[in-house]
VOKOL-667964 format. One line per 4 residues: number of its first residue (from 0); their letters; for each residue x, y, z of N, C-alpha, C, O, CB. Coordinates in nm, 2 decimals. Each point is the difference from the previous one (the first is absolute). Glycine has a CB too. Example, Ala and Ser with C-alpha at 12.3 -4.5 7.8 and 13.67 -1.06 7.14 Angstrom:
2
0	AS	1.32,-0.57,0.78,-0.09,0.12,0.00,0.09,0.12,0.00,0.10,0.00,0.07,-0.29,-0.12,0.05  0.15,0.23,-0.19,0.09,0.11,0.00,-0.08,0.11,0.08,0.05,0.11,0.01,0.07,-0.17,-0.23 .
# end
This chain:
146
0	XXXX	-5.04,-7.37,-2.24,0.11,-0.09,-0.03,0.00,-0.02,-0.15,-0.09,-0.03,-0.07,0.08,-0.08,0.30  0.14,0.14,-0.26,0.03,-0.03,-0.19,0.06,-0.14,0.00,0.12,-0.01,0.04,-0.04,0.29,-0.14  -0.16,-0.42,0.06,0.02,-0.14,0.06,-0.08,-0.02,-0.20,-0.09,0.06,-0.05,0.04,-0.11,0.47  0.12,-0.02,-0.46,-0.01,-0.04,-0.12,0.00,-0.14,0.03,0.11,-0.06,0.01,-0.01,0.24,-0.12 .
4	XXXX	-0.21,-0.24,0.12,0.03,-0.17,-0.03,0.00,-0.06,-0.14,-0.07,0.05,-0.09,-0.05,-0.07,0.31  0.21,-0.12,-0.25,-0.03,0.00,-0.13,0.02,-0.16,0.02,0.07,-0.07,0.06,0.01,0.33,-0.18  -0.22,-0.28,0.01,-0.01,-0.14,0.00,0.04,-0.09,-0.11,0.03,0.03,-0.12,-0.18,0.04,0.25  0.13,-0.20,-0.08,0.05,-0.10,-0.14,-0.18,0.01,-0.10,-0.12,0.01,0.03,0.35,-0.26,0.16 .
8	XXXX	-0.14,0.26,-0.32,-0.14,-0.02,-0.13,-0.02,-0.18,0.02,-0.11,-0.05,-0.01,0.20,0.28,-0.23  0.02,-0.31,0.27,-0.04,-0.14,0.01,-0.09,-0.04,0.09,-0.08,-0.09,-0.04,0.26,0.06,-0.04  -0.19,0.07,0.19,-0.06,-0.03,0.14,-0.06,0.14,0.06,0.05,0.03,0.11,0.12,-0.23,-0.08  -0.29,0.30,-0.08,-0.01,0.10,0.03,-0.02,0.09,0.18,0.00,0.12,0.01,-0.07,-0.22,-0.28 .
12	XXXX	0.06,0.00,0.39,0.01,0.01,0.08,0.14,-0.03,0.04,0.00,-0.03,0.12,-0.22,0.01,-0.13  0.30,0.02,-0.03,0.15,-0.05,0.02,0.13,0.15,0.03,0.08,0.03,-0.08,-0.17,-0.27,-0.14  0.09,0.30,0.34,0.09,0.12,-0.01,0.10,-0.08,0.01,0.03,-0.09,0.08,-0.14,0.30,0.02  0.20,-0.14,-0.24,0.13,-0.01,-0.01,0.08,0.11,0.04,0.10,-0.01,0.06,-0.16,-0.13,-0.22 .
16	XXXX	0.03,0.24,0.12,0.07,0.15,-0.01,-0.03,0.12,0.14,-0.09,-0.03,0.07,0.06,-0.03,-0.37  0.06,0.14,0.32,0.00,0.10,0.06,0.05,0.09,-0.01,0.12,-0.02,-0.01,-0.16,-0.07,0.10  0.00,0.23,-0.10,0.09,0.15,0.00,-0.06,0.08,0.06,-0.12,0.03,-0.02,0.21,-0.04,-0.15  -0.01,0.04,0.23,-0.01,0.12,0.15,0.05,0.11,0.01,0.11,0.01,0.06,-0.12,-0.15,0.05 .
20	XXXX	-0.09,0.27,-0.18,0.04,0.13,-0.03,0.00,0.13,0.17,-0.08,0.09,0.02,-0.05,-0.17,-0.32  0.21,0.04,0.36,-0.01,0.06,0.14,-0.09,0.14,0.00,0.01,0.07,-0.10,0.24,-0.18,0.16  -0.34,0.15,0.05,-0.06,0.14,-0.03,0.04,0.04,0.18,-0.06,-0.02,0.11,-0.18,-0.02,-0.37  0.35,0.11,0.24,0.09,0.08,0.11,-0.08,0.05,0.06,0.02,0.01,0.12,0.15,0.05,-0.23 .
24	XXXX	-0.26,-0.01,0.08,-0.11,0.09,0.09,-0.17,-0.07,0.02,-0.12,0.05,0.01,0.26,0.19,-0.14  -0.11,-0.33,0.14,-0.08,-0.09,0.11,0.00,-0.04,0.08,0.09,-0.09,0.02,-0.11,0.06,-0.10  -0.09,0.07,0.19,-0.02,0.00,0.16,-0.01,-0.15,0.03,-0.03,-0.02,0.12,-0.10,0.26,-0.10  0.15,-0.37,-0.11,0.04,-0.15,0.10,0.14,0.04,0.01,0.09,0.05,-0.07,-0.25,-0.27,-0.02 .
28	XXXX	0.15,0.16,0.21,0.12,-0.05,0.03,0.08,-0.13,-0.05,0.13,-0.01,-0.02,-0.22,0.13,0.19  -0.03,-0.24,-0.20,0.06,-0.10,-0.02,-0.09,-0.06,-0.14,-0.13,-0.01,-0.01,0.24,-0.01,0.29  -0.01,-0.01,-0.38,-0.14,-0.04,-0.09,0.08,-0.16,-0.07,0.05,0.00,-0.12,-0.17,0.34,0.02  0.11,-0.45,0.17,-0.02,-0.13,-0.07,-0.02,-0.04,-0.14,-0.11,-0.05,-0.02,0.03,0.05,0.20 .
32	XXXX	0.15,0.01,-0.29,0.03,-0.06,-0.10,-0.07,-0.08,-0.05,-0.10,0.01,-0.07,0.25,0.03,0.13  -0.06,-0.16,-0.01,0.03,-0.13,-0.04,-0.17,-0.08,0.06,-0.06,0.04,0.10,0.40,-0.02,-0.07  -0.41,-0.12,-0.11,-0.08,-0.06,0.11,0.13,-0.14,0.03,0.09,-0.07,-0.03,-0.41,0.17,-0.07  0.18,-0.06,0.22,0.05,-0.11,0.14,0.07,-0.12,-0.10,0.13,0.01,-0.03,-0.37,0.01,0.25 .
36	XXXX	0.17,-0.10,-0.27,0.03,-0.09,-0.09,0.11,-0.05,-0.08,0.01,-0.12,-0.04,-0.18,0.20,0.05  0.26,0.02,-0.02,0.12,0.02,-0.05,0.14,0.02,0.08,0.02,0.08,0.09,-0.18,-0.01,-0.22  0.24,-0.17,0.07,0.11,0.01,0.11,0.10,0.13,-0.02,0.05,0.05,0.10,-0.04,-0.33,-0.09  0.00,0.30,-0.05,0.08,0.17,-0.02,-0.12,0.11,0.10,-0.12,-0.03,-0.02,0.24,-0.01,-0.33 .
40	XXXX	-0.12,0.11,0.41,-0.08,0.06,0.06,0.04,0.18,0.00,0.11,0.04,0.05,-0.15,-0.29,0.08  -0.04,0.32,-0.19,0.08,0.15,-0.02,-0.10,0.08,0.05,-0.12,-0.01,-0.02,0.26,-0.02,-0.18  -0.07,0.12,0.28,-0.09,0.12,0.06,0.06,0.16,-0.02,0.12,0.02,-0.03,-0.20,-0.21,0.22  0.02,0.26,-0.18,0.01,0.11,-0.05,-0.02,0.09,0.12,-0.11,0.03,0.03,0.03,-0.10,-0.25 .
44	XXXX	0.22,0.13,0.33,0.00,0.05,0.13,0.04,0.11,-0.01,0.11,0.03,-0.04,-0.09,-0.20,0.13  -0.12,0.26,-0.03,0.04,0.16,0.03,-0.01,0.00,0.13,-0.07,-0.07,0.07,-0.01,0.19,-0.26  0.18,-0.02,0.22,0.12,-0.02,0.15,0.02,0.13,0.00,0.05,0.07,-0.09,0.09,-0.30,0.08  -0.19,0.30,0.16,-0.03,0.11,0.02,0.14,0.02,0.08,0.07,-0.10,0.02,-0.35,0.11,-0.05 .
48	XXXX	0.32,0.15,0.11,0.12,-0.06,0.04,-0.02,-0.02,0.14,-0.08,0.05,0.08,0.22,0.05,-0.26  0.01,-0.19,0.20,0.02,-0.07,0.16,-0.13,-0.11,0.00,-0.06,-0.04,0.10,0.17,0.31,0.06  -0.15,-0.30,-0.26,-0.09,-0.13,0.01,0.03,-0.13,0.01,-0.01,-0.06,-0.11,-0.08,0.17,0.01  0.13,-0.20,0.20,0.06,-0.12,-0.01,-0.14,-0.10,0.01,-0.12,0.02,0.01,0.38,0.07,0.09 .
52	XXXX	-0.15,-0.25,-0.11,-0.08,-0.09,0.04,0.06,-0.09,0.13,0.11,0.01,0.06,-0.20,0.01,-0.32  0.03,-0.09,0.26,0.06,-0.12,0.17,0.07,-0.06,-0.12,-0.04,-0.05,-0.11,-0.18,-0.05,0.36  0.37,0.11,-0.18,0.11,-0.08,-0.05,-0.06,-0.14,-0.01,-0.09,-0.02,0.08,0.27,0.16,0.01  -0.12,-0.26,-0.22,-0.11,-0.08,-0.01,0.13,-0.10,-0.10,0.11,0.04,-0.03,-0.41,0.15,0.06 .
56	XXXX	0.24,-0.29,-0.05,0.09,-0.15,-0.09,-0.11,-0.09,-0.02,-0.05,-0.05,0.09,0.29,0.04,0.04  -0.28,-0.02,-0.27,-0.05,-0.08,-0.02,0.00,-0.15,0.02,0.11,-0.04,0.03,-0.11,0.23,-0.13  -0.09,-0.27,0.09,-0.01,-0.11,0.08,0.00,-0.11,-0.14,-0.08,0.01,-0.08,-0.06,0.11,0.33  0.28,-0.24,-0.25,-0.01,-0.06,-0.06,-0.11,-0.10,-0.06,-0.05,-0.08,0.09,0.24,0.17,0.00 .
60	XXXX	-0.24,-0.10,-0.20,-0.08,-0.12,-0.01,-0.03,-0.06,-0.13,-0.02,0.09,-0.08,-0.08,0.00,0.27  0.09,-0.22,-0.24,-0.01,-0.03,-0.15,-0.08,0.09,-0.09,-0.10,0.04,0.05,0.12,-0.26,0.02  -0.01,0.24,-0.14,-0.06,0.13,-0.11,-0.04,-0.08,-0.13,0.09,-0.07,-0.04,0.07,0.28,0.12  -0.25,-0.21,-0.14,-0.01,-0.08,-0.15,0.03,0.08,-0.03,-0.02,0.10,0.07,-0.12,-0.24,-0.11 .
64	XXXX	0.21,0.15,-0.07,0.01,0.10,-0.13,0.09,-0.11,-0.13,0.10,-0.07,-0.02,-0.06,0.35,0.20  -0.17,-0.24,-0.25,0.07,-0.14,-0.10,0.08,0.07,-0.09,0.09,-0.07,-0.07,-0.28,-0.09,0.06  0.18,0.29,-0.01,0.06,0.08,-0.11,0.09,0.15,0.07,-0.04,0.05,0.10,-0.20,-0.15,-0.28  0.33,0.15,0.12,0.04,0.08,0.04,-0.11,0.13,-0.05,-0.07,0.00,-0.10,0.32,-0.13,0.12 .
68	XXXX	-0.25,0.25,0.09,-0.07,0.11,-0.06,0.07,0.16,0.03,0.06,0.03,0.10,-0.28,-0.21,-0.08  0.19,0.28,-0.13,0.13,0.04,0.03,-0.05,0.19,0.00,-0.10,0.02,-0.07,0.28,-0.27,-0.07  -0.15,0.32,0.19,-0.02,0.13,0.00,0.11,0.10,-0.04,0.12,-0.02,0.00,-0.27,-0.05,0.16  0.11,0.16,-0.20,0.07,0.12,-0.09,-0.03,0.14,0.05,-0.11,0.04,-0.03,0.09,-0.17,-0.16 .
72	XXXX	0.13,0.21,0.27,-0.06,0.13,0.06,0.13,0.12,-0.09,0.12,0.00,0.01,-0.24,-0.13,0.31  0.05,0.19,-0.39,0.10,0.12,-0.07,0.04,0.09,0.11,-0.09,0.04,0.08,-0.03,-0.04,-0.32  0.24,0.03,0.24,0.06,0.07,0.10,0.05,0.15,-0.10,0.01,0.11,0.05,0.07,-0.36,0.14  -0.05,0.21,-0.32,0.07,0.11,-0.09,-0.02,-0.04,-0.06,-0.01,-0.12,-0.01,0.14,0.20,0.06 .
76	XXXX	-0.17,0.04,-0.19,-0.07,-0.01,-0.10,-0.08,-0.10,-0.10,-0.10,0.04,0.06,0.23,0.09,0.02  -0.17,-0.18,-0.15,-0.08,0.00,-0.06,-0.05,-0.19,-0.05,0.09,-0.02,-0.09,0.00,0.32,0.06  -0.17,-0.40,0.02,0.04,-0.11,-0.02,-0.16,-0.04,-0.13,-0.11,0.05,-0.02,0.31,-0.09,0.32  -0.15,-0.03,-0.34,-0.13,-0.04,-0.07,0.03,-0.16,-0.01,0.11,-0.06,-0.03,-0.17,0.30,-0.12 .
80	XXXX	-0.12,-0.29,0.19,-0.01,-0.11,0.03,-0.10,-0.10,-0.07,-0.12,0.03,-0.01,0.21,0.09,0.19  -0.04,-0.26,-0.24,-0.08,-0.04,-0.12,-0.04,-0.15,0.17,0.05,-0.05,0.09,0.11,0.14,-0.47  -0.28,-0.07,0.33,-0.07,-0.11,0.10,-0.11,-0.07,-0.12,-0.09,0.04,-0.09,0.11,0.13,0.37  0.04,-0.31,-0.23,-0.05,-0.13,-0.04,-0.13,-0.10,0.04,-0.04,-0.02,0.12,0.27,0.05,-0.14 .
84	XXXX	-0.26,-0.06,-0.07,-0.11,-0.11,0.04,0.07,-0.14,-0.01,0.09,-0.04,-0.07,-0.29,0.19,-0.03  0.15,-0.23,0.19,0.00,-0.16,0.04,0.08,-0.07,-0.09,0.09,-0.07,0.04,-0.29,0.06,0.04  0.13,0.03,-0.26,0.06,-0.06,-0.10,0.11,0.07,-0.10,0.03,-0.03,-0.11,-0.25,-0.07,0.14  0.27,0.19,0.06,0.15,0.10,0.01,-0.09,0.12,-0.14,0.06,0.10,-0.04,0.25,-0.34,0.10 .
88	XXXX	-0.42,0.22,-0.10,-0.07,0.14,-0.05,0.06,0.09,0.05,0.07,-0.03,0.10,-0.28,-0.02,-0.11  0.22,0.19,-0.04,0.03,0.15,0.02,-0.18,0.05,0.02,-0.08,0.01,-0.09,0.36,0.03,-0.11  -0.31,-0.01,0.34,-0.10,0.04,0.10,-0.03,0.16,-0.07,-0.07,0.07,-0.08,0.16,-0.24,0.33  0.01,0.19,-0.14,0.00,0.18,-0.06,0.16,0.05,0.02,0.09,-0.08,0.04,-0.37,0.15,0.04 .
92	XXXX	0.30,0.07,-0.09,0.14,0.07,0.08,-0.08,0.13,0.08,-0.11,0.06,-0.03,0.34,-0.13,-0.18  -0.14,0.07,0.29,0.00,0.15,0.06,0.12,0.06,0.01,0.11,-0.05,-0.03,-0.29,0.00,0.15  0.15,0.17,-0.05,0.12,0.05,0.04,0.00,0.04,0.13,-0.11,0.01,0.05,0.15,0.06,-0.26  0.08,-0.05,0.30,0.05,-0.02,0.14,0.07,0.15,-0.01,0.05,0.06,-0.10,0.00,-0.37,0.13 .
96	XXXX	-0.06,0.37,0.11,0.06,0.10,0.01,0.07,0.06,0.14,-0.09,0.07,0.03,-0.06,-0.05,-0.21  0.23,-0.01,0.25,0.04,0.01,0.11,-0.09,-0.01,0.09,-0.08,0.10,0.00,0.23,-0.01,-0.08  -0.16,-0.16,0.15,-0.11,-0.04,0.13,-0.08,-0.12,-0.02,-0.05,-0.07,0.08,0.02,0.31,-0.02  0.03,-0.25,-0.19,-0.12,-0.12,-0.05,0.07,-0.19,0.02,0.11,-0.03,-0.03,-0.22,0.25,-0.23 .
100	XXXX	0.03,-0.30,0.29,0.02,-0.10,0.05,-0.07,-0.06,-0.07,-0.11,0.06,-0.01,0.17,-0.01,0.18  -0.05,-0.16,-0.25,-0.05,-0.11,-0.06,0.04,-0.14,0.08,0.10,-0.03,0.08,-0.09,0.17,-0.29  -0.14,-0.22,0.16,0.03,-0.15,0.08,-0.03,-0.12,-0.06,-0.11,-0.01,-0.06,0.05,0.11,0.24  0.12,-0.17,-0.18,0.01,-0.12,-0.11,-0.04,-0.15,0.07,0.09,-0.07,0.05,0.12,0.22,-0.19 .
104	XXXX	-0.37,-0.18,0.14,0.00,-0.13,0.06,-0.02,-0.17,-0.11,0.03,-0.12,0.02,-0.15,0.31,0.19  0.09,-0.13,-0.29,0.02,-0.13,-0.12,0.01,0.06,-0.12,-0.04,0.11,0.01,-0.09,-0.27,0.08  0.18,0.12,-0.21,-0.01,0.04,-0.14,0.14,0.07,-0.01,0.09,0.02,0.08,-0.38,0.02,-0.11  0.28,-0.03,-0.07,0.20,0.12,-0.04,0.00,0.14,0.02,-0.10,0.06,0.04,0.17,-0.18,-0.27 .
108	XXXX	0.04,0.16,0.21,0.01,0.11,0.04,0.07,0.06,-0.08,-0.04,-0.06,-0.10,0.00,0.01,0.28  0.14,0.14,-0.23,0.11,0.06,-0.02,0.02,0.14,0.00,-0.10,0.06,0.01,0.12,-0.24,-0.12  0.06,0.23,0.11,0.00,0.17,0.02,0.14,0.06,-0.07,0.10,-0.06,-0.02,-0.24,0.05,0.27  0.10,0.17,-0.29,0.13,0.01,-0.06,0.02,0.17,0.05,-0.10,0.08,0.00,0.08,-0.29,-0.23 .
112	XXXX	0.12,0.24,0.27,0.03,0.13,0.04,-0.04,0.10,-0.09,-0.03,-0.04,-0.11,0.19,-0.04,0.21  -0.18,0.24,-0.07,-0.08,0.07,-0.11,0.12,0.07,-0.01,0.04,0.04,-0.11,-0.30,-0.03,0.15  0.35,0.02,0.12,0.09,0.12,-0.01,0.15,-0.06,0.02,0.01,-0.12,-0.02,-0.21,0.31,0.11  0.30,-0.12,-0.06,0.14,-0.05,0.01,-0.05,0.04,0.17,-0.09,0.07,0.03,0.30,0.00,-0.31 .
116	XXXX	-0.11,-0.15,0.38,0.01,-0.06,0.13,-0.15,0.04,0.04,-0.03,0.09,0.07,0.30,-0.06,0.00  -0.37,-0.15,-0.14,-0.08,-0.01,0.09,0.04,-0.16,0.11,0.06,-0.11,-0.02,-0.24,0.27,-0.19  0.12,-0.10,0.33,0.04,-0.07,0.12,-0.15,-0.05,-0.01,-0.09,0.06,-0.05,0.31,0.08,0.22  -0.21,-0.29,-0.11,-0.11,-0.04,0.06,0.04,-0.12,0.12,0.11,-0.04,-0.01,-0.25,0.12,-0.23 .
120	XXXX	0.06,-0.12,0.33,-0.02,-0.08,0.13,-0.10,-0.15,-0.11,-0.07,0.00,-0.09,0.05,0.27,0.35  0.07,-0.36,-0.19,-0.05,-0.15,-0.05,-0.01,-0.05,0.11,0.11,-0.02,0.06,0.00,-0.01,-0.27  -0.23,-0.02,0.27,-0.04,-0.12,0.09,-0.05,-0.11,-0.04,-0.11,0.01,-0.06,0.08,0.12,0.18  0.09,-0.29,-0.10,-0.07,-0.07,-0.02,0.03,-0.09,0.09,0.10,-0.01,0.07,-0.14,0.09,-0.27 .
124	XXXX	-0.08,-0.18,0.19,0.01,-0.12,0.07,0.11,-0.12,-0.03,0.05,-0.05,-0.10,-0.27,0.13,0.11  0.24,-0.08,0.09,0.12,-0.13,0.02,-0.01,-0.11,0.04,-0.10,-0.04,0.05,0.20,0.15,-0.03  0.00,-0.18,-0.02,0.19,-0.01,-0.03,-0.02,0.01,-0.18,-0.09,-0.05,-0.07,0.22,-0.18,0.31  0.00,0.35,-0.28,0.04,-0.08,-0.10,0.11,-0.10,-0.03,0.10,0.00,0.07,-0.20,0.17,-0.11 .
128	XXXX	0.08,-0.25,-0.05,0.01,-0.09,-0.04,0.08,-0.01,-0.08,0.07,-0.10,0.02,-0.24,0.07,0.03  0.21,0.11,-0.17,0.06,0.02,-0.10,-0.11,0.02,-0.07,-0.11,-0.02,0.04,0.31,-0.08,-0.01  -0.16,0.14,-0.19,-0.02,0.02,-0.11,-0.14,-0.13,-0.08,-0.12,-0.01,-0.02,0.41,0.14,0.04  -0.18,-0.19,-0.02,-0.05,-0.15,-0.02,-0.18,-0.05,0.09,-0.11,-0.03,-0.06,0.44,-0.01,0.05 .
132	XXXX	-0.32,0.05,0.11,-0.12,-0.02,0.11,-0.10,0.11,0.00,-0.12,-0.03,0.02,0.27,-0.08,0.13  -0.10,0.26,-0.17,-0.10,0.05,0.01,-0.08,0.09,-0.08,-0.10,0.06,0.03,0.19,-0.12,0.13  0.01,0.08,-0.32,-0.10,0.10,-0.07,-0.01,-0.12,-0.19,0.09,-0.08,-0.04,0.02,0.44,0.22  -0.22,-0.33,-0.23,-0.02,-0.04,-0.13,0.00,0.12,-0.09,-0.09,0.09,0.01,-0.03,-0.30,0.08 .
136	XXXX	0.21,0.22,-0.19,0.00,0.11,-0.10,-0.15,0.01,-0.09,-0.06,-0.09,-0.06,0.34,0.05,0.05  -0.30,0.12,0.01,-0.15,0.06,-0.14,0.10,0.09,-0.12,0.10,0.07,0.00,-0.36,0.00,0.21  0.16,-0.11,-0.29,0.08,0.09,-0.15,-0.11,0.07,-0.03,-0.10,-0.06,0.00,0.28,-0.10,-0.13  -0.17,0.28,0.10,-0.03,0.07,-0.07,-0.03,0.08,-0.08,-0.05,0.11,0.04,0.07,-0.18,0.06 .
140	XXXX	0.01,0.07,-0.23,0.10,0.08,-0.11,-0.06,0.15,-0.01,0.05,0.08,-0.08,0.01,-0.32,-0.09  -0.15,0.26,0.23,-0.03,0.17,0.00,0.10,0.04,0.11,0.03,0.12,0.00,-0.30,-0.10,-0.06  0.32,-0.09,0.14,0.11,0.10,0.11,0.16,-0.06,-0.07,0.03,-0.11,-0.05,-0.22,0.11,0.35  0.30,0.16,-0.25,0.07,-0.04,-0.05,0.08,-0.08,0.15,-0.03,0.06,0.11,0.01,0.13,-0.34 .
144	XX	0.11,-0.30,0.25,0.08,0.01,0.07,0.11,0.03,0.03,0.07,0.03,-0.10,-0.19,-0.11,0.08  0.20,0.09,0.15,0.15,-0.01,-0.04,0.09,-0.04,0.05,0.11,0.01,-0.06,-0.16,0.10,-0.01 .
# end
């Protein structure tokens, strides 16, 4: 498994970050992400064919989640990603490449396309709220925005 954990420098036991370099030609079937611990939960499913599961509906129940947390799966081409520490620090960057999934449980985030129509998938936890309720801006003057 290519599982990059990345932690806070403020709180060195503290996973903020995740990136998940898929390896296609590995015999799990099922490879767990996310720990338990975390309300976003991501797994990594290879699905052989005519493989189902028991039709199925999750079962309502209160959830803490004090913070939204958010995932990033590149579907088309190319993404690069600046991941933050606690005190909105610049951690490190990487780069993302079709299949790769990143996961965002505390600290900033931001990302910026490498190529023209890169596609990507966004999960996160909810309700949103608006603008206002659920994200705080970081500045950074090494990235450009736009």
């Amino acid at each position: 498994m290519n599982l990059e954990n990345i932690f806070s420098k403020q709180n060195k036991n503290l996973l903020l970050h995740q990136l998940y370099k898929p390896e296609f030609h590995s015999s799990k079937n099922r490879i767990n992400i996310s720990p338990e611990s975390e309300s976003l939960q991501v797994a990594h499913i290879k699905l052989n064919k005519n493989q189902t599961f028991k039709a199925h509906k999750h079962i309502k129940f209160d959830r803490n989640m004090p913070r939204a947390q958010e995932s990033w799966v590149v579907m088309k081409g190319r993404v690069k990603i600046y991941y933050y520490d606690l005190n909105n620090d610049l951690l490190t960057t990487r780069e993302m490449v079709e299949g790769d999934c990143t996961i965002t449980y505390m600290g900033g985030h931001n990302y910026e396309a490498l190529e023209e129509n890169t596609i990507v998938y966004e999960f996160k936890t909810g309700p949103y709220l608006g603008l206002e309720k659920d994200k705080t801006f970081l500045f950074d003057k090494s990235i450009k925005e736009s």
